[in-house]
C-alpha positions in Angstrom: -110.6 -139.5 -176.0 -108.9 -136.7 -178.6 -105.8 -135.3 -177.1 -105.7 -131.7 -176.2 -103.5 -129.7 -177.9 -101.5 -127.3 -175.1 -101.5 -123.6 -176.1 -97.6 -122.4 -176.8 -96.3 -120.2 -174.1 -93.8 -118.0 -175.2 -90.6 -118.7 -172.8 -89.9 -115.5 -171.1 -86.2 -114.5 -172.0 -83.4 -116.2 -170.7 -86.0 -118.8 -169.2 -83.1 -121.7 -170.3 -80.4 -119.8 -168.6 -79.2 -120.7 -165.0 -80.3 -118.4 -162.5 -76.6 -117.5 -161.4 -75.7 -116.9 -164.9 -78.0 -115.1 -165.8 -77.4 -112.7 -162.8 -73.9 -112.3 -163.8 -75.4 -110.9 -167.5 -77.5 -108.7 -165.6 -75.2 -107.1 -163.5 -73.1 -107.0 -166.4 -75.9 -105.6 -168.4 -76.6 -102.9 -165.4 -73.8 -101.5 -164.3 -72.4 -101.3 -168.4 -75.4 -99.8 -169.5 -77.2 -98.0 -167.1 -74.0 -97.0 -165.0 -72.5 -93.6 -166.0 -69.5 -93.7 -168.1 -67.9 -91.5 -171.0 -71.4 -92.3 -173.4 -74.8 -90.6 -172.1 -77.3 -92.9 -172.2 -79.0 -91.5 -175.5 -75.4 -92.1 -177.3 -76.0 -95.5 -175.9 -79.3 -96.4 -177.1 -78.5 -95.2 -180.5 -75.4 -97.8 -180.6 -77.8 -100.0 -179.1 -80.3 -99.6 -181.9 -77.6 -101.1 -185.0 -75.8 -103.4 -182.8 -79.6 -105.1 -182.3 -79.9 -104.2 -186.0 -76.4 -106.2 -186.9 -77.2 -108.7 -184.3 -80.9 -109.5 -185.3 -82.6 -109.2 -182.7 -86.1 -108.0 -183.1 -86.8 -107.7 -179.1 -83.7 -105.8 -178.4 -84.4 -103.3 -181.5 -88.1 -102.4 -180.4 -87.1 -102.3 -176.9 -84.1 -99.5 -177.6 -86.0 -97.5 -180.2 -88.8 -97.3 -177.8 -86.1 -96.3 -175.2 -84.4 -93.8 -177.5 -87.5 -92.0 -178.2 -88.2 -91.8 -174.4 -85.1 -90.5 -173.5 -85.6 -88.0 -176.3 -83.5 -89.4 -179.5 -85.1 -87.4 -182.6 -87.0 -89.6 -185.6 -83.5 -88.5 -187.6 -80.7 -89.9 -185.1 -82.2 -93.2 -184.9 -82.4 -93.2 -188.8 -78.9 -92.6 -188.6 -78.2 -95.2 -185.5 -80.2 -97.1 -188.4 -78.0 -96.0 -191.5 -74.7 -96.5 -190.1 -76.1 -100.3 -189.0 -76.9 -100.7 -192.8 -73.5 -99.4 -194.1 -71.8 -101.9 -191.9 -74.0 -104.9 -192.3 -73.1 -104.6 -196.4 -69.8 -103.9 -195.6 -69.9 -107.1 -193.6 -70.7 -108.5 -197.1 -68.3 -107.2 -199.2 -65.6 -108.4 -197.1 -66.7 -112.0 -197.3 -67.1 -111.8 -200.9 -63.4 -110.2 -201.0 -62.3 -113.1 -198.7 -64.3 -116.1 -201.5 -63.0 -114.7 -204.4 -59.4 -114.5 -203.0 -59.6 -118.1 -202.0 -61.0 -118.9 -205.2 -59.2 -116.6 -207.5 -61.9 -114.8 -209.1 -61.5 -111.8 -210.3 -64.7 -111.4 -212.1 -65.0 -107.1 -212.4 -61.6 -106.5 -211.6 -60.4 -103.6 -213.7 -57.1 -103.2 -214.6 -54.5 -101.3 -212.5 -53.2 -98.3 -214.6 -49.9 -96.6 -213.9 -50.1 -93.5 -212.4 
């Protein structure tokens, strides 16, 4: 008798999560996001778009930039939403490349300080 493979199902998210955390994110989620505070929501969905940029989440990208447009975001602020995530992501590494070469004590480029 061969064995039958299973087709994958793709967990839904938080499917691993305990139902009463998972509420608690929710609400959290809900009344941060979607409750009126000093950011419109459009301000919010363009922070939204490089913090799911920084944070890698594919989902969560897709899902705000489809959001942003809706809510009527222009093709140039989510490039700059998109930008600013890039500016800090190599800035991100920068600074661990400062924080290596001071442990280490490279200096490999530095140029010399010259009196002013």
């Amino acid at each position: 008798m061969a064995n039958e493979e299973k087709p994958k199902i793709t967990p839904s998210s938080m499917s691993m999560i305990e139902p009463r955390f998972r509420d608690i994110y929710l609400n959290f989620y809900k009344q941060s996001y979607f409750t009126p505070t000093a950011l419109d929501l459009k301000t919010k969905e363009l922070i939204a778009i490089g913090c799911s940029l920084i944070a890698k989440c594919e989902g969560c990208l897709q899902g705000h930039i489809k959001k942003a447009l809706e809510i009527g975001a222009t093709k140039q602020e989510i490039s700059d939403a998109i930008v600013v995530a890039i500016g800090i992501a190599a800035a991100g590494v920068v600074d661990m490349s400062d924080h290596a070469a001071a442990k280490l004590d490279l200096h490999h480029y530095e140029s010399p300080i010259k009196a002013g």
